[in-house]
C-alpha positions in Angstrom: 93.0 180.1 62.8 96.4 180.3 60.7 98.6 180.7 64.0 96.1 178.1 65.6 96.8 174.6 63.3 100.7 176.4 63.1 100.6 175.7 66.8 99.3 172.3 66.3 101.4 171.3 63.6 104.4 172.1 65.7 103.4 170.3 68.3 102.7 166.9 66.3 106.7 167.0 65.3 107.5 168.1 68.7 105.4 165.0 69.7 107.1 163.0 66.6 110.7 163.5 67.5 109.7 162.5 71.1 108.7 158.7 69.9 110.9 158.6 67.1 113.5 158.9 70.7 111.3 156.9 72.8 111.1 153.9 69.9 114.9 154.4 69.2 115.4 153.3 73.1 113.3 150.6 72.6 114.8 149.0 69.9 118.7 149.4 71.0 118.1 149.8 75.1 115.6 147.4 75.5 113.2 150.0 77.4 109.8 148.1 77.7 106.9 149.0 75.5 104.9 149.4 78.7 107.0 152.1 79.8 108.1 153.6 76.7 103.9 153.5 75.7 103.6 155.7 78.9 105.9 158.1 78.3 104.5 159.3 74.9 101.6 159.0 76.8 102.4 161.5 79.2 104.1 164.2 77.0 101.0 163.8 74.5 98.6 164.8 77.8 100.8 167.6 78.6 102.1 169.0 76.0 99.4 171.2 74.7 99.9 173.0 78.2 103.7 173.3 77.7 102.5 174.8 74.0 100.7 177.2 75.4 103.5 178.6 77.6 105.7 178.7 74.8 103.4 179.4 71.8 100.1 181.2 73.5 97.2 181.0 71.7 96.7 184.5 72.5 93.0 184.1 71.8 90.1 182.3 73.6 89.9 178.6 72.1 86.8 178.3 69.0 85.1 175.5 67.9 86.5 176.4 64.3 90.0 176.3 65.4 89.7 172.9 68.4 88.0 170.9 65.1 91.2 172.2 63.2 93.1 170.4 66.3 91.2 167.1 65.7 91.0 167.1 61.9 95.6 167.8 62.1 96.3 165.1 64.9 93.7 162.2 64.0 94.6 162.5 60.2 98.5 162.9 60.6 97.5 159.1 62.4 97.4 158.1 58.9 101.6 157.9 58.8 101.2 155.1 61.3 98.9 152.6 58.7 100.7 149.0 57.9 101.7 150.3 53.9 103.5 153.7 54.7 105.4 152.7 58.6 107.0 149.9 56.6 108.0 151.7 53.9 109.7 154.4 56.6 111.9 153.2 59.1 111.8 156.3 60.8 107.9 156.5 60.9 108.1 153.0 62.0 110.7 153.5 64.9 108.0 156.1 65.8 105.1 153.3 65.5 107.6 151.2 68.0 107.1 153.5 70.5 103.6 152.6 71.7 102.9 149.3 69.6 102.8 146.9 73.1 102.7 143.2 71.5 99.3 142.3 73.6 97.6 145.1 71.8 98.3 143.7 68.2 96.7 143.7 66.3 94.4 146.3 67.4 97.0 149.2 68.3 96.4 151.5 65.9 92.6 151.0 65.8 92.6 151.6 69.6 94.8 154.5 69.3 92.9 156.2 67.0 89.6 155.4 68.9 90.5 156.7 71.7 91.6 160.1 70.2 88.9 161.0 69.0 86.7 159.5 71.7 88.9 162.5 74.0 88.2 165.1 71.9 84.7 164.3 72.0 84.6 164.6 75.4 87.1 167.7 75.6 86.3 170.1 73.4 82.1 170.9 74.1 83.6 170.9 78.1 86.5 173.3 77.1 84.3 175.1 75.4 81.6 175.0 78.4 84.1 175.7 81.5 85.5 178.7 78.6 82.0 180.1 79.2 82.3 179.7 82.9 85.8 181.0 83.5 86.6 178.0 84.7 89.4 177.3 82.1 92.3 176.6 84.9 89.6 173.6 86.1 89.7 171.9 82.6 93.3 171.7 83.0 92.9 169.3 86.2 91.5 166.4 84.6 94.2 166.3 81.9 96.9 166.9 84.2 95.4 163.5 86.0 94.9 161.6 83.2 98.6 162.6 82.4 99.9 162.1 85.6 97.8 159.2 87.1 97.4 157.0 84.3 100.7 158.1 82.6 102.4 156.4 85.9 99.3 153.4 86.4 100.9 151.1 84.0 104.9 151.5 84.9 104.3 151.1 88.4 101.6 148.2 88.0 104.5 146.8 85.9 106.9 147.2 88.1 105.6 146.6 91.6 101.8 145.2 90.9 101.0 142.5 93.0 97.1 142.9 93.4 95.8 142.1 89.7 92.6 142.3 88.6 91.5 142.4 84.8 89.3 144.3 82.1 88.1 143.7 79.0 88.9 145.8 75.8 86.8 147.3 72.6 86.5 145.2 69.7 88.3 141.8 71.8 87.1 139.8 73.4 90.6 139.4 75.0 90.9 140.3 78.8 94.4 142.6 79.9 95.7 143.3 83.4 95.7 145.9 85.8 96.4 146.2 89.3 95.6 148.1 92.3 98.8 149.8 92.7 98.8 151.1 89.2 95.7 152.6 90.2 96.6 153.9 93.4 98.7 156.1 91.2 95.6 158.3 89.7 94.3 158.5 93.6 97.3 159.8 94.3 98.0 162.1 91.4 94.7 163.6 91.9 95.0 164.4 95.3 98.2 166.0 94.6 96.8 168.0 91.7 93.8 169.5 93.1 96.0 170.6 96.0 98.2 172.3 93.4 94.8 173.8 92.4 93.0 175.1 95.6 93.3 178.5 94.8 90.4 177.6 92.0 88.1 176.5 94.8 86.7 177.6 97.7 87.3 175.8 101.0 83.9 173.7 101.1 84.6 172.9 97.1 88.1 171.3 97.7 86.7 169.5 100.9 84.2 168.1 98.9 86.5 167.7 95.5 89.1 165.8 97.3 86.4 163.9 98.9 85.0 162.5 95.6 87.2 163.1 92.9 90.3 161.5 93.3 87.8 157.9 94.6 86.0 158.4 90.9 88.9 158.9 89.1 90.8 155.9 90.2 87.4 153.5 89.9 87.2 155.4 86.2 90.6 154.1 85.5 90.2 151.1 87.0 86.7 150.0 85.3 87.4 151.3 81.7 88.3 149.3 78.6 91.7 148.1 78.0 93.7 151.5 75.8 90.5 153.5 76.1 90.9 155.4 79.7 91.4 158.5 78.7 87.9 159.3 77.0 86.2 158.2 80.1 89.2 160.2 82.9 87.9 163.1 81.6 84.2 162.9 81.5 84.0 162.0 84.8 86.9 164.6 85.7 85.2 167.5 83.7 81.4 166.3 84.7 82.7 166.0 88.7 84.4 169.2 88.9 81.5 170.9 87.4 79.2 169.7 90.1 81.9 170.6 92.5 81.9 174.4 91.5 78.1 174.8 91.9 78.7 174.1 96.1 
C-alpha cells in the first residue's frame, strides 16, 4: 500500500511539472488552451502506463490501494481552488494549463467531475478484467481515450469544418465539436486494437474492429461537453467484455 500511494504521489508531480510547462507555454508562446488542455490530457491518460514501466506495482492492483489512487489525485485537486492558485503563481501557471475561457466558470467543477466519474467507471472493471486475466484489455480503452480524444479537439481546432454541438453538465451553454475531431477516436481505435490482436482471437478482433471503434467515436461524439472520458470507457470496458465472450 506504502509503495502503492508512493507511486501515485510521484506521478501527481510528474503530472504537475508537466502543466506547470504546458501553462508556462501558454502564457509566453501563446500555445492555445485547446491544445495545451489536450496535451495534459494525454499524458494524464497515459501516464499511469508509463509508471508502471518505470515504477511496477509489482503486485496485482486492490481495491484498498486503487481508492488510495482516487482519495491522492481528486484531493491534491484542492491546489487548484480560486483562494490558494492565486496566492501561488506557480500553482496558478499549472491551473493555466487546462482553464479554456468557454469553460469558466465551470473548469474546475468539470474537472473534478469527471475524475471521479472515471474512476467510478475504472476501478470495479480493472478489478473485474483483473479477475479475468484480461488486464492488457483494460489498457485499450484508456490508450483510446488518450489517443482519440487527446487528438479530437486539436484537430477539430485546427482542420474542423463539419460542426455539430453538445450540451454540457450543470450549463445550459451548448460547445462545439466536429466530425473530424471525432474521426480521430475512429481512427485511434482501429489502430490500437490492431496493436492488440494478440489479446484476441481472429473472430473477436473481426467483430471488435467491427463495433468498437463506431461506438467509441458516437460515445465521444454524444457525451457532455469536458465529461467524455467517464463515458469512453464504459462503453470501451462494457464492449470489449462482450467481445471476449465470442
Amino acid at each position: 500500500m506504502t509503495y502503492f500511494i508512493i507511486r501515485n504521489v510521484i506521478l501527481f508531480l510528474i503530472l504537475c511539472g508537466f502543466q506547470f510547462l504546458v501553462g508556462t507555454l501558454v502564457v509566453k508562446k501563446g500555445l492555445k488552451v485547446n491544445y495545451a488542455r489536450k496535451m495534459v490530457h494525454f499524458l494524464s491518460m497515459l501516464s499511469p502506463i508509463l509508471m508502471e514501466v518505470i515504477m511496477p506495482a509489482g503486485t496485482d492492483f486492490t481495491l484498498p490501494a486503487l481508492l488510495a489512487a482516487v482519495v491522492i489525485n481528486c484531493g491534491m485537486m484542492v491546489i487548484y481552488i480560486e483562494p490558494i492558485r492565486k496566492r501561488s503563481w506557480i500553482i496558478n501557471r499549472m491551473f493555466v494549463s487546462f482553464d479554456r475561457p468557454e469553460d469558466r466558470p465551470h473548469t474546475l467543477l468539470w474537472l473534478v467531475t469527471q475524475l471521479l466519474g472515471m474512476y467510478v467507471v475504472m476501478i470495479p472493471f480493472f478489478l473485474f478484467f483483473q479477475s479475468l486475466g484480461y488486464m492488457a484489455l483494460a489498457i485499450i480503452p484508456i490508450l483510446i481515450n488518450g489517443l482519440g480524444d487527446g487528438l479530437a479537439e486539436p484537430v477539430g481546432v485546427k482542420w474542423g469544418k463539419h460542426k455539430y454541438q453538445v450540451r454540457a453538465l450543470f450549463s445550459t451553454k451548448k460547445y462545439w465539436r466536429s466530425i473530424e475531431g471525432s474521426a480521430c477516436v475512429f481512427i485511434a481505435s482501429v489502430l490500437i486494437l490492431i496493436g492488440f490482436s494478440s489479446s484476441f482471437t481472429g473472430m473477436q478482433l473481426t467483430v471488435a474492429l467491427l463495433t468498437l471503434p463506431i461506438l467509441m467515436t458516437l460515445t465521444e461524439a454524444f457525451s457532455p461537453h469536458t465529461w467524455d472520458t467517464p463515458f469512453l470507457l464504459l462503453v470501451g470496458f462494457v464492449t470489449l467484455y462482450l467481445v471476449k465472450l465470442i
